[in-house]
C-alpha positions in Angstrom: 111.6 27.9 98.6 110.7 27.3 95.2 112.9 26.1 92.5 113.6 28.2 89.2 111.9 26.5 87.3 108.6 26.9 88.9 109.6 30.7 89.6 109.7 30.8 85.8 106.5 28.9 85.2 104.9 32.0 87.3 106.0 34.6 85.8 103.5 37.7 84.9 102.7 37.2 81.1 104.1 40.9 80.8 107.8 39.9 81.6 107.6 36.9 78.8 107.1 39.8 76.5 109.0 40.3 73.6 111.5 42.9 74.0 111.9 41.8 77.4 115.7 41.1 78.5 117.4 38.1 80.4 118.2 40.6 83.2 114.9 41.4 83.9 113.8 37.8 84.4 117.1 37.4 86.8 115.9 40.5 88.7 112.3 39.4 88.8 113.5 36.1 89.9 115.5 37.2 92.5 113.2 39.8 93.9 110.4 37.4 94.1 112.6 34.5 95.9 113.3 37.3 98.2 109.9 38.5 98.8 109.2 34.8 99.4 111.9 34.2 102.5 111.2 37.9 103.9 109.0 37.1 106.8 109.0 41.0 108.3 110.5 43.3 109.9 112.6 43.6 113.6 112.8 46.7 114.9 115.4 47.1 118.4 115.7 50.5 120.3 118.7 51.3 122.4 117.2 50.0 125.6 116.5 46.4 123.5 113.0 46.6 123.5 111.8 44.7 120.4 109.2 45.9 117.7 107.3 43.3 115.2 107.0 45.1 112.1 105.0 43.0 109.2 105.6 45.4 106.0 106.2 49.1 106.3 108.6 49.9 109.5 108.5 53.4 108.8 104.5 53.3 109.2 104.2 50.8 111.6 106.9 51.6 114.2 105.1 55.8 114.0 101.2 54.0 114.4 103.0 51.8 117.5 104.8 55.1 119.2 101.3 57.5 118.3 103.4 59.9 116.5 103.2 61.6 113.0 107.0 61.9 111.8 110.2 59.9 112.2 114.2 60.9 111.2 116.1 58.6 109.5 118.6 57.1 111.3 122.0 56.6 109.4 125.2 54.7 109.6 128.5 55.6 108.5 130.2 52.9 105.8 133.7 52.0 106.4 133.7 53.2 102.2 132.9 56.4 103.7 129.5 56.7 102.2 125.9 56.2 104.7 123.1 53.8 104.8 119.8 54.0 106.0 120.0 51.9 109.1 116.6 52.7 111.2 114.9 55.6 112.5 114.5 58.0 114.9 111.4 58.5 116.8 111.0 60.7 119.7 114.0 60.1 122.0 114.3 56.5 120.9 116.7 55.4 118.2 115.4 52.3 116.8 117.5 49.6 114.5 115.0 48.1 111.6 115.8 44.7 110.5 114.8 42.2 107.5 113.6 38.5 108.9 114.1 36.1 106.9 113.6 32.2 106.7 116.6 30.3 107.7 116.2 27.2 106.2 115.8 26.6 102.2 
């Protein structure tokens, strides 16, 4: 993983802008370290059959199944609101996943 400093070395010449604020250098910061570490996508049905996903799971999961549409698949909060946690495709219910690096 890089280290800030080099992060901030790279920045696009549009962010170093005048006008721009600290908070959206931390953002782009933190959004590019995590763009860096995400290596994909896991995708697990409710049988545990496993899908490699590389960018778009939505996409890729619908190409890999031959179909044209997919449900969201939600999950209650114990706040009591919802997130998106997968989708829907046919009779199969399938749990989407970020992967990630372990190590820093």
């Amino acid at each position: 993983m890089k280290s800030i400093s080099q992060l901030l070395c790279e920045l696009p010449a549009e962010l170093a802008e005048e006008g721009t604020t600290g908070r959206d250098l931390i953002d782009s910061l933190i959004y590019q370290a995590k763009s860096e570490s995400k290596l994909g996508y896991l995708g697990i049905d409710q049988y545990g059959t496993k899908y490699t996903i590389k960018k778009y799971p939505r996409k890729e999961l619908m190409d890999m199944m031959g179909v044209k549409y997919a449900n969201k698949m939600y999950v209650d909060l114990k706040s009591g609101g919802t997130a998106h946690q997968g989708y829907v495709i046919g009779d199969l219910w399938i749990d989407v996943y970020e992967v990630h690096k372990w190590n820093h």
